[in-house]
C-alpha positions in Angstrom: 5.9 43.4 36.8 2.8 43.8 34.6 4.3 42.5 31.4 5.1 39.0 31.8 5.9 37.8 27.9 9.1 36.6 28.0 11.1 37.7 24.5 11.8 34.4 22.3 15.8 36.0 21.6 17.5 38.3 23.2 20.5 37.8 19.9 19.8 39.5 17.1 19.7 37.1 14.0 22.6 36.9 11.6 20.9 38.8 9.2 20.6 41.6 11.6 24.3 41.3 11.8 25.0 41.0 8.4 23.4 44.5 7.4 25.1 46.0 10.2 28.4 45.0 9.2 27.5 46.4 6.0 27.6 49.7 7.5 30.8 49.8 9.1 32.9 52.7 9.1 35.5 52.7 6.0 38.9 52.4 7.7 42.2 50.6 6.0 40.9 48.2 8.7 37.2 47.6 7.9 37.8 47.3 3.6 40.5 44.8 4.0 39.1 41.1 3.6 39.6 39.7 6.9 37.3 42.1 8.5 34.3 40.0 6.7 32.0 38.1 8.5 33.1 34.9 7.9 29.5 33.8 6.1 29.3 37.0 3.6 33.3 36.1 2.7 32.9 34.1 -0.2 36.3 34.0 -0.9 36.5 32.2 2.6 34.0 30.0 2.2 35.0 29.1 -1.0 38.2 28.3 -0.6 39.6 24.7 -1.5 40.1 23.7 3.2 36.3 24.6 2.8 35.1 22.2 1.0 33.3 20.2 3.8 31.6 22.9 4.9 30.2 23.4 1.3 29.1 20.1 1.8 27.1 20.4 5.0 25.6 23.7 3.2 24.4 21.9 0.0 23.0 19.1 1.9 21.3 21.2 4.9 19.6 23.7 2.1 18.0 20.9 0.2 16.5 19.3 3.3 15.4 22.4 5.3 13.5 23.1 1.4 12.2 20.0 1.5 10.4 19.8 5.2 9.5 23.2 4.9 7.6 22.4 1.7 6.2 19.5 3.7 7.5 17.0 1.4 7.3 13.7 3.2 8.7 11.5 0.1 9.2 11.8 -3.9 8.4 9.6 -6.7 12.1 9.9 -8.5 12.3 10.1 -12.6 15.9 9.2 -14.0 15.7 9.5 -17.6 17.8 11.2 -21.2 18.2 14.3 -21.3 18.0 13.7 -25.5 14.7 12.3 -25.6 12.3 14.7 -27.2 8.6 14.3 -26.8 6.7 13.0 -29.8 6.2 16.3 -32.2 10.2 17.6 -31.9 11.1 13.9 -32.3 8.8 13.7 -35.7 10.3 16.8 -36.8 14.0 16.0 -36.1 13.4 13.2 -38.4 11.6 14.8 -41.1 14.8 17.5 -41.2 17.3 14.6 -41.1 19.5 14.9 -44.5 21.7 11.8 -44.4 21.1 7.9 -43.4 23.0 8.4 -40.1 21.0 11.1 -39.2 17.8 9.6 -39.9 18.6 6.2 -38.4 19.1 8.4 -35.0 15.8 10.1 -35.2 13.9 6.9 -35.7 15.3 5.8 -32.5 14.8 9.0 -30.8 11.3 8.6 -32.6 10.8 5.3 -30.8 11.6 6.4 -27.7 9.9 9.8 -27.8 6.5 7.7 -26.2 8.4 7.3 -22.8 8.0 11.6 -22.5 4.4 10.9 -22.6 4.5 8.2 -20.3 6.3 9.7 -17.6 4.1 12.7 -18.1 1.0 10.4 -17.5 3.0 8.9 -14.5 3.8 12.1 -12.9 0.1 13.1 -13.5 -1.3 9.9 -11.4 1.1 10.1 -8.2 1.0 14.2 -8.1 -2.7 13.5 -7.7 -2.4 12.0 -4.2 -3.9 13.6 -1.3 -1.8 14.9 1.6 -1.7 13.2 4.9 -3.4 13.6 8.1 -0.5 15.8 9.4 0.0 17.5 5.6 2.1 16.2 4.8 2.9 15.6 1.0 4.1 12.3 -0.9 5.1 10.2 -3.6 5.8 14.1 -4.9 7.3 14.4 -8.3 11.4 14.6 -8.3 13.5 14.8 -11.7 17.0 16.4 -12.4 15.2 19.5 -13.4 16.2 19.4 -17.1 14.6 18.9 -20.5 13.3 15.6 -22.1 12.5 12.9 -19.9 12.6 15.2 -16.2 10.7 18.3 -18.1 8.0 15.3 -18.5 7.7 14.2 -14.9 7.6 17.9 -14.1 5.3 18.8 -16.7 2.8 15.7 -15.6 2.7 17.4 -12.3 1.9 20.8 -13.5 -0.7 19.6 -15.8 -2.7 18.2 -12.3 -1.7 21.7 -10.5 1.2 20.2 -8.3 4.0 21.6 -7.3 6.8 18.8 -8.2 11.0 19.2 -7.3 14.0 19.7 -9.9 17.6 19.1 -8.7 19.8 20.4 -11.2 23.3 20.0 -11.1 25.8 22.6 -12.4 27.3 21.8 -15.6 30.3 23.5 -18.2 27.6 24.2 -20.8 24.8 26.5 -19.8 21.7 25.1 -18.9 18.4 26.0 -17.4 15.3 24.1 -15.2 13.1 23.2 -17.4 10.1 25.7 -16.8 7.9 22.9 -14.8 10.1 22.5 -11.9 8.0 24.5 -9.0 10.4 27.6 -8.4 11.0 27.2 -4.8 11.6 23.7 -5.2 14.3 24.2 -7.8 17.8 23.6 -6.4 20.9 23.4 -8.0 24.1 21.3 -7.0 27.9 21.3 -7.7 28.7 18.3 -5.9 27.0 14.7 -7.8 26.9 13.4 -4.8 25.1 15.2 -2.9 22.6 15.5 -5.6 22.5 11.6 -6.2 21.6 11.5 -2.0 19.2 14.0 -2.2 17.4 12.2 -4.9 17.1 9.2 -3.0 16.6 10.5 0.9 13.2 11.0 0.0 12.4 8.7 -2.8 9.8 5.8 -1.7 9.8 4.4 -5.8 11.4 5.5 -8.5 11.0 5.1 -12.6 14.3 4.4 -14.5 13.6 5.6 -18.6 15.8 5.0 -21.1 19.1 7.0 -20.9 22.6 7.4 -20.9 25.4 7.9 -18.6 23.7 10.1 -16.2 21.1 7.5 -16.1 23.2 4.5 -15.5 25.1 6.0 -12.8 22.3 7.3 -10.8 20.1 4.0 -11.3 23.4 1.9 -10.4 23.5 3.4 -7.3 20.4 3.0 -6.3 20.6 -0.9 -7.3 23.8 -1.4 -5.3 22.2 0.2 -1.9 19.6 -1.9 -2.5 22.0 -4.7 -3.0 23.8 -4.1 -0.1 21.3 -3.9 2.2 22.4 0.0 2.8 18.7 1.1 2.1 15.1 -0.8 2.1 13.9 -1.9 -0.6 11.7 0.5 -3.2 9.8 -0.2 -6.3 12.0 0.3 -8.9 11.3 0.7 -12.5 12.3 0.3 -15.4 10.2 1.7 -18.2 11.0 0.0 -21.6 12.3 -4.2 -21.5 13.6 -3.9 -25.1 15.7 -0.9 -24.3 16.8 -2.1 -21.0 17.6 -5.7 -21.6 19.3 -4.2 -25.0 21.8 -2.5 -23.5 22.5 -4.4 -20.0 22.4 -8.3 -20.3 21.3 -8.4 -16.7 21.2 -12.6 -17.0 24.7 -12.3 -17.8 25.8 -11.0 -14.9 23.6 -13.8 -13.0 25.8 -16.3 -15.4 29.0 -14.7 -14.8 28.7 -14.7 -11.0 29.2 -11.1 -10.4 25.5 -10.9 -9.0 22.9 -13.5 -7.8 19.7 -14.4 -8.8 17.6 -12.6 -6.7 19.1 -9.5 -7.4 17.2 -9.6 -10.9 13.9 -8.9 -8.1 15.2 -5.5 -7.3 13.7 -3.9 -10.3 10.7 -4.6 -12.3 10.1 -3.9 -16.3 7.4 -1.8 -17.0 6.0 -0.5 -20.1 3.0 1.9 -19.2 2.1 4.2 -16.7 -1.4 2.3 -15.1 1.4 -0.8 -15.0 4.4 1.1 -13.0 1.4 2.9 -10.3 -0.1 -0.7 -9.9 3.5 -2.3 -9.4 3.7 0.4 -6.6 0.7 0.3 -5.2 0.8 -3.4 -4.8 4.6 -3.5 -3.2 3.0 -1.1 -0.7 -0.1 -2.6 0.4 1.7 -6.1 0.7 4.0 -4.3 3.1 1.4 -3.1 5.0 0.0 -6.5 5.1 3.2 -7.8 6.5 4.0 -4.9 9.3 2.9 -5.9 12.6 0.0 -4.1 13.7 0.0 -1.6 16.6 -0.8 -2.3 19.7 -4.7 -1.8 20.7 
């Protein structure tokens, strides 16, 4: 025996398999449905007993994406999808006919500097260098739409980084915003699994202004936290006015519903130096307090 490589598979791969069951000979047999493989059968796999497999699919593709990208951990962005960056916010206002109208855009106007600030946020953590194994991190993650998450992806762009949108889909049609890095734009149906993705990775995260969307993902976060389910992460919350406007966190303190320290879990920012610093120092000081290896 001269030759003594030794093959790496002796299967073929699926999608071997898959183009040859393409070319099966057309019988009553081979065109009826239940002759499909059972992974090019979409009317299988998408059938309603399937639904946990379609699970363990949308979670598997996201993190096979993610290490092969060599994305160690994400910076997170949670923001409005209605917030417009400065200009379009200066112009809905200057084509708003009627007092309601214009009192929106004045508030839309306000807010309109948090685009630029997550932009500028985005710019300073996509800057980082990759490990000594190459690994990538603190990389730019936002829900891949307009406003607020086309900032943080924008920001990275701007420094030549690739940065991660995970859109979800919704009943009205919508697009990533044209930032995202293509191959690390996914789409979700379940919110779930989208809400875990965004935090698997995440080692900080900034909270702007926003609605629902906003609450419910930044909730989360704050109750695993809370619970002790995850460690701790910096987490941000761009804007005080906004944030103690809408959420009297004291309250809840006052009300017994949460305690004291809980108010520690987040920190009020207002600037983009001010959230990298908070982040910066949370993880220096743990550094400081991990045991050192041994010699």
């Amino acid at each position: 025996m001269t030759d003594t490589r030794v093959p790496s598979r002796v299967f073929p791969r699926a999608k071997q398999d898959a183009e040859s069951a393409k070319s099966a000979i057309s019988t009553p047999q081979t065109e009826h449905p239940a002759y499909r493989l059972a992974f090019q059968d979409m009317d299988f796999l998408l059938r309603e007993d399937l639904r946990p497999v379609r699970f363990q699919l949308e979670l598997l593709k996201a993190q096979l994406v993610m290490e092969e990208a060599k994305i160690a951990s994400t910076f997170v962005f949670y923001g409005s999808a209605r917030i417009p960056e400065p200009d379009k916010a200066q112009a809905m206002l200057d084509m708003a006919t009627d007092e309601p109208g214009r009192r929106l855009a004045e508030r839309l106007v306000a807010k309109s500097k948090y685009y630029e600030i997550a932009r500028e946020l985005a710019r300073i953590t996509s800057r980082l260098p990759r490990d000594e194994r190459g690994m990538r991190h603190f990389v730019v993650c936002s829900g891949g739409g307009p406003s607020i998450m086309e900032a943080a992806n924008r920001g990275a762009a701007d420094v030549g980084a690739e940065s991660v949108g995970l859109n979800i889909v919704l009943p009205h049609e919508q697009a990533p915003n044209p930032y995202v890095t293509p191959s690390l734009s996914l789409q979700f149906h379940y919110f779930a699994l989208r809400k875990m993705h965004f935090l698997l990775h995440a080692r900080a995260l900034a909270a702007f202004p926003g609605g629902f969307g906003t609450f419910d993902e930044l909730f989360e976060l704050l109750t695993l936290i809370q619970t002790g389910k995850i460690q701790p992460i910096p987490v941000l919350l761009f804007g005080r006015e906004f944030w103690e406007r809408v959420v009297n966190f004291p309250a809840l303190v006052e009300e017994g519903v949460i305690s004291e320290r809980d108010l520690a879990i987040f920190t009020f920012v207002e600037t983009a130096e001010e959230a990298w610093e908070v982040v910066r120092s949370f993880y220096e000081e743990r550094a400081r307090a991990e045991p050192s290896p041994p010699s």
